[in-house]
N, CA, C and O atoms as CSV, one atom per row, in Angstrom:
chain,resi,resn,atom,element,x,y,z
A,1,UNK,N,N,39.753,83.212,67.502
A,1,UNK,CA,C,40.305,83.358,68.828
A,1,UNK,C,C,39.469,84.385,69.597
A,1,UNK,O,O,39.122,85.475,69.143
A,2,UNK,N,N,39.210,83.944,70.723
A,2,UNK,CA,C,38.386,84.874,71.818
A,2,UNK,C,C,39.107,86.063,71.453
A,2,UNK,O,O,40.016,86.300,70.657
A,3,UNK,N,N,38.311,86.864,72.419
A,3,UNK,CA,C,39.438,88.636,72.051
A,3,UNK,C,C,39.251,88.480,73.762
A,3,UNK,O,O,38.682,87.572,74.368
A,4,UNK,N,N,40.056,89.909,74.407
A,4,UNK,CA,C,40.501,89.785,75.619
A,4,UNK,C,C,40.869,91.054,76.205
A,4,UNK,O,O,42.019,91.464,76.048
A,5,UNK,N,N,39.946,91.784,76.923
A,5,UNK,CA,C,39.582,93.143,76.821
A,5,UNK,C,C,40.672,93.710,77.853
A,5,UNK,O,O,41.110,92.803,78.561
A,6,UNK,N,N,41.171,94.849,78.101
A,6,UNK,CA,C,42.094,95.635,79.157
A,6,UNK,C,C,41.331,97.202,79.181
A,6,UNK,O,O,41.113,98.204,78.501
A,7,UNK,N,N,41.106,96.540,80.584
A,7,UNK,CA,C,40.518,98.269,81.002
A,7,UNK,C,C,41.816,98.714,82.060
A,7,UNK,O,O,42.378,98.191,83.023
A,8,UNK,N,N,41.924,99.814,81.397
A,8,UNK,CA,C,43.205,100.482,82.270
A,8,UNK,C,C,42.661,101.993,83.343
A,8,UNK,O,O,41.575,102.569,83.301
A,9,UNK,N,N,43.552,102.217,84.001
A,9,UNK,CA,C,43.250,103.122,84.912
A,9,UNK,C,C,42.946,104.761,84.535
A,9,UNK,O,O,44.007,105.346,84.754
A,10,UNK,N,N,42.352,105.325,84.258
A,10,UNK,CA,C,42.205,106.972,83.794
A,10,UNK,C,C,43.020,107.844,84.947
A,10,UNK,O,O,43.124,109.046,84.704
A,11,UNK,N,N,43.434,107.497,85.815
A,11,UNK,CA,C,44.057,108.176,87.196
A,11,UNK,C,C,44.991,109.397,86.724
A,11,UNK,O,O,45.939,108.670,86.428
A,12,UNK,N,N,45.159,109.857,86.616
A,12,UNK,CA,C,45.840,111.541,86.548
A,12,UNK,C,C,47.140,111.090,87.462
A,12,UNK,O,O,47.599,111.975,88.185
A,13,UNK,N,N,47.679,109.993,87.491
A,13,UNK,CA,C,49.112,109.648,88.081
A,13,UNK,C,C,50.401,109.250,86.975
A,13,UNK,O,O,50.313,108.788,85.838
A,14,UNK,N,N,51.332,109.533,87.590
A,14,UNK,CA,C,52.313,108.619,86.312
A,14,UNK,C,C,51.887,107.020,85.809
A,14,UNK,O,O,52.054,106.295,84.828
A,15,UNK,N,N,51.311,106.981,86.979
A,15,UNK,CA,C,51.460,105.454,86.647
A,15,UNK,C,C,49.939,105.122,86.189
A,15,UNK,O,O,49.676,104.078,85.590
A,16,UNK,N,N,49.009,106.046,86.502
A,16,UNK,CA,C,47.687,106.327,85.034
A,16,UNK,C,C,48.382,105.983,83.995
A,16,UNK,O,O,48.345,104.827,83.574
A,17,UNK,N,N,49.285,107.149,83.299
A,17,UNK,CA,C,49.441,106.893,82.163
A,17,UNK,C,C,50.300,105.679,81.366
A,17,UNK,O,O,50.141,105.237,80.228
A,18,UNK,N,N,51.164,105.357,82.296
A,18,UNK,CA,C,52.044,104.217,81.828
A,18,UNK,C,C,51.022,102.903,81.739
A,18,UNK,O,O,51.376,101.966,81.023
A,19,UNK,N,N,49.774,102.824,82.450
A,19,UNK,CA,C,48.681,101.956,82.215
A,19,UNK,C,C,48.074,102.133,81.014
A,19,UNK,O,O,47.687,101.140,80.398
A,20,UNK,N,N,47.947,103.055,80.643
A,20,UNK,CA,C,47.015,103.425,79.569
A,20,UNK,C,C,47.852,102.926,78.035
A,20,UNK,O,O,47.603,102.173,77.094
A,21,UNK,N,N,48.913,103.804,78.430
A,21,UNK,CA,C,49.806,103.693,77.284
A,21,UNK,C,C,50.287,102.063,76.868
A,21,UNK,O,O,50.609,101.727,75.729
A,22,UNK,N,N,50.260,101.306,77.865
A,22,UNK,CA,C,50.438,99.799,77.920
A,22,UNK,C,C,49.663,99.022,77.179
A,22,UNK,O,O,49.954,98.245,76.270
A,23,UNK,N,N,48.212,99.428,77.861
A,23,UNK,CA,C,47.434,99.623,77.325
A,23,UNK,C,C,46.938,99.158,75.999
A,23,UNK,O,O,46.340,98.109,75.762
A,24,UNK,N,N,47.279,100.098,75.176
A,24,UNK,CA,C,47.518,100.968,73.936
A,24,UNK,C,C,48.396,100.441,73.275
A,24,UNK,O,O,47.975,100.216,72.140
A,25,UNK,N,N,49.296,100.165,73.401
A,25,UNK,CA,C,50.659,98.996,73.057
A,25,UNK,C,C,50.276,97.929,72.904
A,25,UNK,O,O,50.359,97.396,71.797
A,26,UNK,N,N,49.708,97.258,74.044
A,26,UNK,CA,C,49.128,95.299,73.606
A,26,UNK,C,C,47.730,95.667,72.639
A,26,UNK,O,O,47.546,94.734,71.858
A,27,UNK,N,N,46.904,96.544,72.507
A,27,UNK,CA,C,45.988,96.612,71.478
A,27,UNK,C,C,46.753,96.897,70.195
A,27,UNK,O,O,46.555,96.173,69.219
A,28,UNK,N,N,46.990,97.174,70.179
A,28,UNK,CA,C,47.823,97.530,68.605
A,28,UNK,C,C,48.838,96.534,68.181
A,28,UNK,O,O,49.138,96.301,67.011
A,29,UNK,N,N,49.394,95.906,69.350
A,29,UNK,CA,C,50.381,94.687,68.325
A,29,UNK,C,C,49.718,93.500,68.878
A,29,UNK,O,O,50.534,92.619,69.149
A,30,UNK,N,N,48.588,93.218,69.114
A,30,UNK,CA,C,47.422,92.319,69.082
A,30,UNK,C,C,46.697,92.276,69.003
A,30,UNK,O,O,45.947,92.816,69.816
A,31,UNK,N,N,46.213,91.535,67.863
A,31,UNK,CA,C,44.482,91.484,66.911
A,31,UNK,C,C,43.203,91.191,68.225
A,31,UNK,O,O,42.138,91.808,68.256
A,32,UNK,N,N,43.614,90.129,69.231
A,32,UNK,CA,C,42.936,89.588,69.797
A,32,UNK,C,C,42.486,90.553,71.143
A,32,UNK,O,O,41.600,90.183,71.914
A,33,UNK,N,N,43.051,91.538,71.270
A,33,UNK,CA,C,43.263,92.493,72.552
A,33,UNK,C,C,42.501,93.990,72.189
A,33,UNK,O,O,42.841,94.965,71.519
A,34,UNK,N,N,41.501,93.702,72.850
A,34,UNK,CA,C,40.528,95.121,72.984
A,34,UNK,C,C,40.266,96.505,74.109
A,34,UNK,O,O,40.574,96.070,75.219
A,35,UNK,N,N,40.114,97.009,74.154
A,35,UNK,CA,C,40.202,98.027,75.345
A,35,UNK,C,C,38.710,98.512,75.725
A,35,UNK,O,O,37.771,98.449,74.931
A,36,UNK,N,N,38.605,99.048,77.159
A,36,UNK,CA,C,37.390,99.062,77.814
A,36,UNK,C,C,37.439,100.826,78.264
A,36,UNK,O,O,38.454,101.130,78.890
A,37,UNK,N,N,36.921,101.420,78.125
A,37,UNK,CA,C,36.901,103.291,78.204
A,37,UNK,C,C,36.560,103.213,79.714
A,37,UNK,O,O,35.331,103.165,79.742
A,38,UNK,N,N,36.977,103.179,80.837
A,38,UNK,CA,C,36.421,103.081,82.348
A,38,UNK,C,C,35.622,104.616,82.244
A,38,UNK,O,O,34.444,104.507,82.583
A,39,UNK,N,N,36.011,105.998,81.853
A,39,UNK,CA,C,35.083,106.795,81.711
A,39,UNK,C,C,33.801,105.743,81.312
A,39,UNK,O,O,33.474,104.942,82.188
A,40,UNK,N,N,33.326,105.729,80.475
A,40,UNK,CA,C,32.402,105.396,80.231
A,40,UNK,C,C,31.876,104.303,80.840
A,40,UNK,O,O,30.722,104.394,81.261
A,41,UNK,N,N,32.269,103.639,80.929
A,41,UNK,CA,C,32.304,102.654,82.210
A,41,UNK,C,C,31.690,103.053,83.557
A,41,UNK,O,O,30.660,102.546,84.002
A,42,UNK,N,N,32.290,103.846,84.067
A,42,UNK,CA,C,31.776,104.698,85.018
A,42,UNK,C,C,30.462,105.450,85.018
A,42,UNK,O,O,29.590,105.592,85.875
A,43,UNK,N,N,30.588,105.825,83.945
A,43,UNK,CA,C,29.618,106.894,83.761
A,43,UNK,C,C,28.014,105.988,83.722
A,43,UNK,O,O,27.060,105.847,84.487
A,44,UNK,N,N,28.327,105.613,82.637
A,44,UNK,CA,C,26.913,104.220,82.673
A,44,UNK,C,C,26.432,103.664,83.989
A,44,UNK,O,O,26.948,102.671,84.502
A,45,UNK,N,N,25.450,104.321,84.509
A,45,UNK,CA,C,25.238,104.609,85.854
A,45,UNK,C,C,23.192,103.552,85.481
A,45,UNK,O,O,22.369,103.529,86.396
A,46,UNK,N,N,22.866,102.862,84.041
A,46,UNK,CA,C,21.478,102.533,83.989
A,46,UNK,C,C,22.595,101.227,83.874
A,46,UNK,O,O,21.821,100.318,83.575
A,47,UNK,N,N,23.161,100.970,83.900
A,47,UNK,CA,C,24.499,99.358,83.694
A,47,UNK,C,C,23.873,98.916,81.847
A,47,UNK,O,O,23.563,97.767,81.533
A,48,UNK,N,N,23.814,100.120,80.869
A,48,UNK,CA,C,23.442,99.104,79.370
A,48,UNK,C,C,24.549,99.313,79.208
A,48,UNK,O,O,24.615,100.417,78.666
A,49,UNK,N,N,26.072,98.679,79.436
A,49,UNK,CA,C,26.941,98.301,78.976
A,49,UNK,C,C,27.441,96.695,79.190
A,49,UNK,O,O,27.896,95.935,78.336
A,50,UNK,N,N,27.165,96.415,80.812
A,50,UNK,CA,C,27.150,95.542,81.386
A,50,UNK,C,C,27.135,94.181,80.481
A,50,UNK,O,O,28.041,93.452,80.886
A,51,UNK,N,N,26.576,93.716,79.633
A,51,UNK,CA,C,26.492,92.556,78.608
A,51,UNK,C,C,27.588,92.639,77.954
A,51,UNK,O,O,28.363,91.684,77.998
A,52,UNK,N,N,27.990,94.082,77.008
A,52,UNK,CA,C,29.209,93.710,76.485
A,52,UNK,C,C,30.544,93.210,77.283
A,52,UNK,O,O,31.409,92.374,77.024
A,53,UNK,N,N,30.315,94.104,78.371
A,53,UNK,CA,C,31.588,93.892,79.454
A,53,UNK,C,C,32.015,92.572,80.166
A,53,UNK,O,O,33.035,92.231,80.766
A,54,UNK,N,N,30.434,91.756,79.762
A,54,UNK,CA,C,30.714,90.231,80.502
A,54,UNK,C,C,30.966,89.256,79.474
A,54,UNK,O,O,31.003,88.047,79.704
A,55,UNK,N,N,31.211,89.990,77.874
A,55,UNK,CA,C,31.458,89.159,76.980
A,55,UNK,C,C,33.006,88.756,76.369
A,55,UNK,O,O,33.068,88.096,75.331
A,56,UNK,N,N,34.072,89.130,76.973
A,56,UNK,CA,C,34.994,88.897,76.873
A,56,UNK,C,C,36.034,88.432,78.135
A,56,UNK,O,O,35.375,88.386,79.173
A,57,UNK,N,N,37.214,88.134,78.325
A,57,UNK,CA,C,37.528,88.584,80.037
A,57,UNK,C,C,38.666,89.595,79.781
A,57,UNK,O,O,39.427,89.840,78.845
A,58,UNK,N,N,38.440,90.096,81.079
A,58,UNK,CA,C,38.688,91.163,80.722
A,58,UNK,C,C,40.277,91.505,82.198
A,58,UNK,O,O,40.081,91.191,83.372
A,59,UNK,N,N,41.470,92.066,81.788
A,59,UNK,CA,C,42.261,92.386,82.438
A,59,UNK,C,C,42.538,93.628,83.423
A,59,UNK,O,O,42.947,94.553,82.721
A,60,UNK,N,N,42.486,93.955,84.573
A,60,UNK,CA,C,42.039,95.111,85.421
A,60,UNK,C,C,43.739,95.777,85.458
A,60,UNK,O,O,44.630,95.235,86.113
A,61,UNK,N,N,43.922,96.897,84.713
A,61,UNK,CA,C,45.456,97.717,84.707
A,61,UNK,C,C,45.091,98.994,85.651
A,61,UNK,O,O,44.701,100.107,85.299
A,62,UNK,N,N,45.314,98.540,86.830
A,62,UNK,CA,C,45.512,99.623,88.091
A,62,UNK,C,C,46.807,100.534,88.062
A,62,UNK,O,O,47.836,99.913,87.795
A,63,UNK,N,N,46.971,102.143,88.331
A,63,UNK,CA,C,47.803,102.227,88.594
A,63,UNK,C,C,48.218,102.650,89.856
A,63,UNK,O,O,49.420,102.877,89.986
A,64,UNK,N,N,47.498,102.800,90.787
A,64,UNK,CA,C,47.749,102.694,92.228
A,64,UNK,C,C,47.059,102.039,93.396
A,64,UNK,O,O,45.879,101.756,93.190
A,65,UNK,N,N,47.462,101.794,94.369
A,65,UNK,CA,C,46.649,100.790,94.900
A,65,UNK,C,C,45.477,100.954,95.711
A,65,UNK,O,O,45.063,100.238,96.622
A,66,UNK,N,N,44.848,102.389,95.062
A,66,UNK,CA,C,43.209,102.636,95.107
A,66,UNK,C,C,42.869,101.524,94.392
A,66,UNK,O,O,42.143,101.026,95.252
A,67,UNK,N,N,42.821,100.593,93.305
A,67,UNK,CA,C,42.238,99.515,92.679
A,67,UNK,C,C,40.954,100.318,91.778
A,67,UNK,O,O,40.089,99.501,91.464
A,68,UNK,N,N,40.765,101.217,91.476
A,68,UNK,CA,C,39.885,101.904,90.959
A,68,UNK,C,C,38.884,101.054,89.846
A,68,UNK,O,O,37.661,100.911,89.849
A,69,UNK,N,N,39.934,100.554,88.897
A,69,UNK,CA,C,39.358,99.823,88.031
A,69,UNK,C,C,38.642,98.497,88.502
A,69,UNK,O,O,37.557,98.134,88.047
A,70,UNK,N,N,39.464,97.712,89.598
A,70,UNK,CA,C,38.866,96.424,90.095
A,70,UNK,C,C,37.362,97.321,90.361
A,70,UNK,O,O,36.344,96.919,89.799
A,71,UNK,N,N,37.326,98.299,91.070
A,71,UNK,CA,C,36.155,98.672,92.390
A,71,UNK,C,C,34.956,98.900,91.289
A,71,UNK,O,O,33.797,98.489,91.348
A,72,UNK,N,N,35.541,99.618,90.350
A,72,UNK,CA,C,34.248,100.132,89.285
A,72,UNK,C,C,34.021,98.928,88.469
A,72,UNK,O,O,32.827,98.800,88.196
A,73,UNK,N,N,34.660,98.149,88.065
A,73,UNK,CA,C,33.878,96.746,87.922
A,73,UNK,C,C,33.053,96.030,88.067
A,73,UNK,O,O,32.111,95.593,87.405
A,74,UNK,N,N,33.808,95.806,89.836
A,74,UNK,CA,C,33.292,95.001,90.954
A,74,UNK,C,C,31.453,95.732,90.900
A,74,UNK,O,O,30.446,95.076,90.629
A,75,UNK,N,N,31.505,97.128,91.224
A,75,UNK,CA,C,30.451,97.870,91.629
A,75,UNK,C,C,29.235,97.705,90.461
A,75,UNK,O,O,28.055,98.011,90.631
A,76,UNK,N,N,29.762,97.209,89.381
A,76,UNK,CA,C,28.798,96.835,88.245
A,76,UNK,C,C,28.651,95.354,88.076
A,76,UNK,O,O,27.962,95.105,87.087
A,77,UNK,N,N,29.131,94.127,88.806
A,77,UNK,CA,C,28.876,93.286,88.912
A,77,UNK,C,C,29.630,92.287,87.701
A,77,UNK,O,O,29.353,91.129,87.389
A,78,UNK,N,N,30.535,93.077,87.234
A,78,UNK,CA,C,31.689,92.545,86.007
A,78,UNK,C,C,33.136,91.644,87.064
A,78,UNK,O,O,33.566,91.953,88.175
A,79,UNK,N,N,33.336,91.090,86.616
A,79,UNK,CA,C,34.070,89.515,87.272
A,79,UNK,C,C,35.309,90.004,86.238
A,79,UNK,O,O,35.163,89.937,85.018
A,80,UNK,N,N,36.808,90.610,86.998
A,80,UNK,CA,C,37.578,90.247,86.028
A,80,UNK,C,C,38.494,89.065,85.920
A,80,UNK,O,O,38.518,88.256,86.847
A,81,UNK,N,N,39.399,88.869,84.653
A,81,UNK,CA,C,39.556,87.616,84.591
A,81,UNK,C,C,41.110,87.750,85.308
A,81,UNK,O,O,41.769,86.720,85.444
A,82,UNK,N,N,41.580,88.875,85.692
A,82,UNK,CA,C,43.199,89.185,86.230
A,82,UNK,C,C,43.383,90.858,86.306
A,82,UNK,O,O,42.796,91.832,85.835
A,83,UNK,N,N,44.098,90.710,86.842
A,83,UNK,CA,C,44.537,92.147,87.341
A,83,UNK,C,C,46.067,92.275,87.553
A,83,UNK,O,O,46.741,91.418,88.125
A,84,UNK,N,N,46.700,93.796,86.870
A,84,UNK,CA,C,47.897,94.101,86.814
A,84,UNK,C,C,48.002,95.407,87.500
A,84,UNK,O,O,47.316,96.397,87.247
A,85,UNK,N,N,49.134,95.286,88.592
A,85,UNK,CA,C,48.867,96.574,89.247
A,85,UNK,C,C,49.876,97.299,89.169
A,85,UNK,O,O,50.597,97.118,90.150
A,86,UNK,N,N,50.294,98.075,88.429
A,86,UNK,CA,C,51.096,99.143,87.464
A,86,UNK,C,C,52.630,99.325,88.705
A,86,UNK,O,O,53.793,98.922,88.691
A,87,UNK,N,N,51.803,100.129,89.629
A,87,UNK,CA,C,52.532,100.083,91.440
A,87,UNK,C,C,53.564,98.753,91.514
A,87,UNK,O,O,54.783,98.887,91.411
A,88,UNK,N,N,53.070,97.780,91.658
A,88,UNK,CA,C,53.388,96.143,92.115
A,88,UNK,C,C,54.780,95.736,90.696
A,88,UNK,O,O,55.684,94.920,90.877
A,89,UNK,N,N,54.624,96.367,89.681
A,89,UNK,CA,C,54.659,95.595,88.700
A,89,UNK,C,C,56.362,96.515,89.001
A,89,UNK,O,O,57.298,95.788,89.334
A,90,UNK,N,N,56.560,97.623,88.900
A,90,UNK,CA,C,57.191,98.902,88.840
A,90,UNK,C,C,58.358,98.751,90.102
A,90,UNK,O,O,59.588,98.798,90.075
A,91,UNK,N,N,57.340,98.539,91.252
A,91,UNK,CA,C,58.175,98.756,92.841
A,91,UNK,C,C,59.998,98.164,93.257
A,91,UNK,O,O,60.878,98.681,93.946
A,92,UNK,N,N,59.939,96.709,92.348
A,92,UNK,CA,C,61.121,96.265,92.597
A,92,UNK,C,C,62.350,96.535,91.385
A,92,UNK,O,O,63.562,96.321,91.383
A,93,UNK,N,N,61.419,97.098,90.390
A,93,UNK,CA,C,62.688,97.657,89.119
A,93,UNK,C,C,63.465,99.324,89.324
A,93,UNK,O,O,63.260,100.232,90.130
A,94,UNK,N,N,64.281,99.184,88.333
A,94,UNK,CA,C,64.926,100.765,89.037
A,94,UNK,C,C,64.317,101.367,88.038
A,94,UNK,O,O,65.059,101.557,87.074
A,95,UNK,N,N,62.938,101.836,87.885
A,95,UNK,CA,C,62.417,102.712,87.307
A,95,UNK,C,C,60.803,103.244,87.761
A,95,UNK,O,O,59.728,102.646,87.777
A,96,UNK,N,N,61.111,104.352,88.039
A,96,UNK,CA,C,59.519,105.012,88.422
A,96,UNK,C,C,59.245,106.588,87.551
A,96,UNK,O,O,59.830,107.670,87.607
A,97,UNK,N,N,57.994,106.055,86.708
A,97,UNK,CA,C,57.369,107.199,86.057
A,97,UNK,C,C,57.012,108.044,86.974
A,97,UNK,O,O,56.430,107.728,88.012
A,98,UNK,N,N,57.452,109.574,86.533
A,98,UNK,CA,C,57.056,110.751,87.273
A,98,UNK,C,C,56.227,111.457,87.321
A,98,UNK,O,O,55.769,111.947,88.353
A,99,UNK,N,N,55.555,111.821,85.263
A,99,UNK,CA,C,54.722,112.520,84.927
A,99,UNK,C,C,53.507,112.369,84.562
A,99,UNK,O,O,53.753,111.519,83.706
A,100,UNK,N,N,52.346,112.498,84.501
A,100,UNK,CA,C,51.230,112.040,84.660
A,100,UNK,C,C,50.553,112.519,83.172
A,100,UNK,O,O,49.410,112.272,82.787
A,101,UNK,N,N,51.556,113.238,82.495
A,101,UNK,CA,C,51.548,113.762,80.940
A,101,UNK,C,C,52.147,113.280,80.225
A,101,UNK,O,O,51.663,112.974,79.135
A,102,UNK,N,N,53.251,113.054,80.490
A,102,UNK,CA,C,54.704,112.952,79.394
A,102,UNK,C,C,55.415,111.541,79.848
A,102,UNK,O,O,55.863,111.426,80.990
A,103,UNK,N,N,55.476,110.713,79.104
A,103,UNK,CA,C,56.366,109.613,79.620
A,103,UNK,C,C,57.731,109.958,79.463
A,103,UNK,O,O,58.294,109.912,80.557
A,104,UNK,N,N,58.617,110.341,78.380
A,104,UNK,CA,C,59.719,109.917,79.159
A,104,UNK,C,C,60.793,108.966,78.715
A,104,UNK,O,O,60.292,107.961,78.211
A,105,UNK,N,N,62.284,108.951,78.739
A,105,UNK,CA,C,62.927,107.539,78.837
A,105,UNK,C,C,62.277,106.607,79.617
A,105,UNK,O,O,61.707,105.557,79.320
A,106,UNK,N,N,62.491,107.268,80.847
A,106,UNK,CA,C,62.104,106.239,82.225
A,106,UNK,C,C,60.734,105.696,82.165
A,106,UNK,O,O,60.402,104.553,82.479
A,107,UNK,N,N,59.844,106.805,81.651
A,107,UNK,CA,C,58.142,106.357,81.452
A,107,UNK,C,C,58.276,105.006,80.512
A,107,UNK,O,O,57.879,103.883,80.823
A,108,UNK,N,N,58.879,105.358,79.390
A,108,UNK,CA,C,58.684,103.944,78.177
A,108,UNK,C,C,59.798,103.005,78.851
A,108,UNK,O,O,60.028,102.248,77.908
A,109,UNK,N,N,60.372,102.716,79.572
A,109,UNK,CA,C,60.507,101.617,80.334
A,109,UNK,C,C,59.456,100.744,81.294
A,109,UNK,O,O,59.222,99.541,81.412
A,110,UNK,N,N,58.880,102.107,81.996
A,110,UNK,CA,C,57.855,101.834,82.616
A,110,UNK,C,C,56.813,100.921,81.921
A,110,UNK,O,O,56.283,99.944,82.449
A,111,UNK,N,N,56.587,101.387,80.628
A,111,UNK,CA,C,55.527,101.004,79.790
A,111,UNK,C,C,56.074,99.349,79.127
A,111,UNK,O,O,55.554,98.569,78.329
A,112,UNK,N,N,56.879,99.334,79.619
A,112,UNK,CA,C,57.548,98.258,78.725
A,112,UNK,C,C,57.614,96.921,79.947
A,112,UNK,O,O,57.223,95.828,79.538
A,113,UNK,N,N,57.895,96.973,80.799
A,113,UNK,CA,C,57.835,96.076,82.068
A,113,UNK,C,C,56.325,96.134,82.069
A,113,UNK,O,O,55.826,95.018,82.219
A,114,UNK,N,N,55.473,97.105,81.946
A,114,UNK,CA,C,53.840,96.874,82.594
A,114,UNK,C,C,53.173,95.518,81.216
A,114,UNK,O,O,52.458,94.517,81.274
A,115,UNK,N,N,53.965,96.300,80.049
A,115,UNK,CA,C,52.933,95.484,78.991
A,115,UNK,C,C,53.649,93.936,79.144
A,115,UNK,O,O,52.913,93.003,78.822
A,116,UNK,N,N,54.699,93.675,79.499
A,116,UNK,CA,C,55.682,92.203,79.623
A,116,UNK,C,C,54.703,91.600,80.560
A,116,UNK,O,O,54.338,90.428,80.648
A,117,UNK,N,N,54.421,92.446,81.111
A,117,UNK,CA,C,53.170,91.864,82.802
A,117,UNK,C,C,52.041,91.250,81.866
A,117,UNK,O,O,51.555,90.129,81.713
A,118,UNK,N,N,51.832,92.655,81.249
A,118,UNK,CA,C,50.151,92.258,80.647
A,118,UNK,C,C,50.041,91.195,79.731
A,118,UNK,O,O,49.143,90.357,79.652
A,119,UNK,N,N,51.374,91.364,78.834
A,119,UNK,CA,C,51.431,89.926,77.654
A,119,UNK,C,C,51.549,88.819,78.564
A,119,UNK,O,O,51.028,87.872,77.977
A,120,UNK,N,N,51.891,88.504,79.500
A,120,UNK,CA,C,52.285,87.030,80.197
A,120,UNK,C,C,50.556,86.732,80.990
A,120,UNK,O,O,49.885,85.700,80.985
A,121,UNK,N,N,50.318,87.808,81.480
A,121,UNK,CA,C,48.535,87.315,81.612
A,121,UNK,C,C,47.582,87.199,80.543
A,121,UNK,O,O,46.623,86.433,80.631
A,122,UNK,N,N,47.826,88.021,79.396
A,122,UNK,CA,C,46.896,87.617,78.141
A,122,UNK,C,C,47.113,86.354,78.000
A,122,UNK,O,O,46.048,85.739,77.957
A,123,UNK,N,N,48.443,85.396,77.867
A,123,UNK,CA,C,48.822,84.091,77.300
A,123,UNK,C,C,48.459,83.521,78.474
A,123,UNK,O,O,48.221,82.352,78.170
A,124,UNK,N,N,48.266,83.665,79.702
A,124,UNK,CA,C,47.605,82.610,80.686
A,124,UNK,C,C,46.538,82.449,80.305
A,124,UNK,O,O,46.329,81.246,80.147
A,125,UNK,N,N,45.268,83.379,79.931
A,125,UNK,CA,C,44.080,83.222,79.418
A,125,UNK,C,C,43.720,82.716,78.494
A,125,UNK,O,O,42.634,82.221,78.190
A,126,UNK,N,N,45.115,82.873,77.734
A,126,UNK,CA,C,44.637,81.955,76.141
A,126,UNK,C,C,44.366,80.624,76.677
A,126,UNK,O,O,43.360,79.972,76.397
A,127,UNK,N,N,45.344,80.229,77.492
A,127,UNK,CA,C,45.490,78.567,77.388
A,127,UNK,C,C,44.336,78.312,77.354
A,127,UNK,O,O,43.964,77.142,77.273
């Protein structure tokens, strides 16, 4: 089975971390689900990452609607295959992460609606 990469947001927001941590959650209770370091990502400023990054598709976990992750992508010429925007996903439930450290009751709810997002776009990609 293909694998199916999630680069999540590094943002110093609550909703950074409830990305990350999501994240972190679909890699670990799925073999097929890999993660992308946007530090480094970023940083790779000669693009020798660029090949690995176009070898899987890959899911864009924003957590605010700077799009950070789409933009630093985009800006390297990486095509993602979907995008989850932490904000969007969050806005109509009665729960908003506060801390940009500590999740929380309310945070692992948070985390729990974002990854329901992210599992229902991994399985679109499978098809």
């Amino acid at each position: 089975m293909e694998k199916i990469a999630l680069a999540s947001c590094n943002g110093m927001s609550p909703n950074g971390l409830v990305s990350r941590v999501a994240n972190g959650d679909c890699k670990a209770e799925m073999e097929d689900v890999i993660s992308i370091c946007m530090g480094s990502t970023s940083a790779d400023i000669e693009g020798a990452n660029n090949e690995m990054l176009k070898k899987f598709p890959i899911i864009a976990i924003n957590g605010c609607a700077g799009m950070c992750v789409n933009k630093i992508l985009e800006a390297k010429g990486i095509e993602v295959a979907d995008t989850v925007a932490v904000f969007e996903v969050l806005e109509d439930s009665d729960f908003v992460a506060v801390d940009p450290f500590r999740l929380g009751e309310v945070g692992e709810e948070c985390v729990k609606l974002v990854k329901e997002e992210l599992k229902n776009k991994i399985n679109e990609i499978r098809k």
